[in-house]
C-alpha positions in Angstrom: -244.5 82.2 -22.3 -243.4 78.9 -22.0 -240.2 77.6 -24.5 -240.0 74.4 -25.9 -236.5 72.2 -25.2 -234.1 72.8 -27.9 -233.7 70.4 -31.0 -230.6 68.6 -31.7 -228.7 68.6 -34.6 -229.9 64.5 -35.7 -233.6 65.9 -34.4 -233.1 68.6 -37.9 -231.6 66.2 -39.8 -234.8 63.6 -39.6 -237.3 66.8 -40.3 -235.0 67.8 -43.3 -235.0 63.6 -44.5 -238.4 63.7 -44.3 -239.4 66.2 -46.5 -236.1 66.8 -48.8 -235.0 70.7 -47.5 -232.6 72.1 -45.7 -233.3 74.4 -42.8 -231.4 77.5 -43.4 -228.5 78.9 -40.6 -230.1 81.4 -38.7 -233.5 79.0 -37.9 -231.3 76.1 -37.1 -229.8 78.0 -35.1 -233.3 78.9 -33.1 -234.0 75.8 -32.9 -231.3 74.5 -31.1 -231.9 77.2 -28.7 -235.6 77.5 -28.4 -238.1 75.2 -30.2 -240.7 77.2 -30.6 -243.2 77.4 -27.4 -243.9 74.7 -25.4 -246.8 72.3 -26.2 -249.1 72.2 -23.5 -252.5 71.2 -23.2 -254.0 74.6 -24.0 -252.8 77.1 -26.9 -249.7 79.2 -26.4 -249.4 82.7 -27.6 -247.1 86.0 -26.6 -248.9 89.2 -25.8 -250.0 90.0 -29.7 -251.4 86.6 -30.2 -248.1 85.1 -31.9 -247.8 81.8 -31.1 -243.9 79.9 -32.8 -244.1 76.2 -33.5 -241.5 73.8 -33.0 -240.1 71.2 -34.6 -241.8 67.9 -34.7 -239.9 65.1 -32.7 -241.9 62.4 -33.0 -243.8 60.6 -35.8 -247.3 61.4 -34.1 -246.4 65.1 -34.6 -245.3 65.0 -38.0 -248.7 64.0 -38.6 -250.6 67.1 -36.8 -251.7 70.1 -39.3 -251.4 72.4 -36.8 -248.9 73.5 -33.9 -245.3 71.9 -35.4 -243.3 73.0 -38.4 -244.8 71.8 -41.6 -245.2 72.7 -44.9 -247.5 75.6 -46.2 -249.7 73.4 -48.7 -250.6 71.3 -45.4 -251.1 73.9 -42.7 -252.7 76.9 -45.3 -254.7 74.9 -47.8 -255.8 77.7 -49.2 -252.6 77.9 -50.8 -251.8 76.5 -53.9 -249.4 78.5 -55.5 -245.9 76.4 -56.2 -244.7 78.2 -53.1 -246.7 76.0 -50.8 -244.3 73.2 -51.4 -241.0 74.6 -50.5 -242.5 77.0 -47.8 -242.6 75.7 -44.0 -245.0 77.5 -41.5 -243.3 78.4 -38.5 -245.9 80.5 -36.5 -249.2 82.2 -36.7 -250.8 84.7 -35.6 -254.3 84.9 -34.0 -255.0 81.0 -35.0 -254.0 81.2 -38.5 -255.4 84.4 -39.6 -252.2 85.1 -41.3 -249.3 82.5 -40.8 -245.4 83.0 -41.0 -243.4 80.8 -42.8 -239.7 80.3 -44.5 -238.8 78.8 -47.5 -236.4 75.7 -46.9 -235.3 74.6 -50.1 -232.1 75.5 -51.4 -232.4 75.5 -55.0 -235.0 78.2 -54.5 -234.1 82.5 -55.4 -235.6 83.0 -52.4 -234.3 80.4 -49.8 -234.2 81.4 -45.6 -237.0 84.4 -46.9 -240.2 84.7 -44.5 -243.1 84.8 -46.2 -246.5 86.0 -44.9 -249.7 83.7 -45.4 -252.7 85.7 -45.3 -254.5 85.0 -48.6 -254.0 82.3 -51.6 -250.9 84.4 -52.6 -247.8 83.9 -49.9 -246.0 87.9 -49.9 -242.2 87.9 -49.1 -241.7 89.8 -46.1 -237.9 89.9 -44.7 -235.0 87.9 -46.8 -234.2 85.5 -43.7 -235.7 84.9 -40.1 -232.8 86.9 -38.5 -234.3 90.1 -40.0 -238.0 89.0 -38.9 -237.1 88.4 -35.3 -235.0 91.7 -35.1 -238.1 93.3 -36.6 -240.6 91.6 -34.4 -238.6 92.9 -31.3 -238.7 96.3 -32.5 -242.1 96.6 -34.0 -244.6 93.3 -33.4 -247.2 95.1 -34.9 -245.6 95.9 -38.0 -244.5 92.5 -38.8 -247.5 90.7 -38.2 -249.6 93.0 -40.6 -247.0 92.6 -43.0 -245.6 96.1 -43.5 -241.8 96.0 -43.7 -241.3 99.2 -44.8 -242.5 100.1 -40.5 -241.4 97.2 -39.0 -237.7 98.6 -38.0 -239.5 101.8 -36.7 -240.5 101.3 -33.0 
């Protein structure tokens, strides 16, 4: 699968500007790495159907609904719990039949957590993206259907 070129550090900053959070450590990290998978002309996915978004770098992008980082109210209408504001979808799985996202604002009990969007209701799944991608490694399956108390068995 295709990666997507690493953000800089002023690239987060105008994403965080924009919508007033703050990415937490471990997914800034990521994304300075890895941006997610690479845009290309046809949809991107690993072998269980996962595809990651990246950030947006551009203003065009930051307009999409789908296929960057953006918040949950816009990418999972469905959702209209107060969650949806403060929770940013970073990847999906089988074209949004559940999403994945984080919660990036600070003030919030449960900052850096991954949440899972598969109904109205976003469900907490691991307390920061470092424990999601150590799970997904482990056990894909697991973590896409949301059961945590599996995920770290392989």
């Amino acid at each position: 699968m295709p990666d997507a070129a690493p953000v800089s550090l002023e690239q987060i900053a105008v994403f965080e500007n924009r919508y007033g959070v703050s990415i937490p450590a471990d997914f800034r990290s990521y994304l300075a790495v890895m941006n997610g998978m690479a845009n290309t002309e046809t949809i991107t996915w690993d072998d269980e159907g996962v595809r990651f978004w990246g950030l947006p770098l551009s203003d065009g992008q930051f307009e999409k609904d789908f296929d960057y980082i953006c918040p949950a109210s816009r990418a999972w209408p469905q959702c209209r719990q107060p969650e949806a504001d403060r929770l940013f979808v970073f990847a999906d799985w089988c074209i949004s039949a559940s999403d994945f996202a984080i919660d990036f604002l600070p003030e919030s009990p449960t900052y850096g957590h991954v949440f899972r969007l598969s109904d109205e209701t976003p469900r907490p799944i691991y307390p920061s993206f470092t424990d999601f991608v150590n799970s997904y490694v482990v056990n894909r399956d697991a973590v896409i259907f949301g059961c945590m108390e599996e995920a770290l068995t392989p």
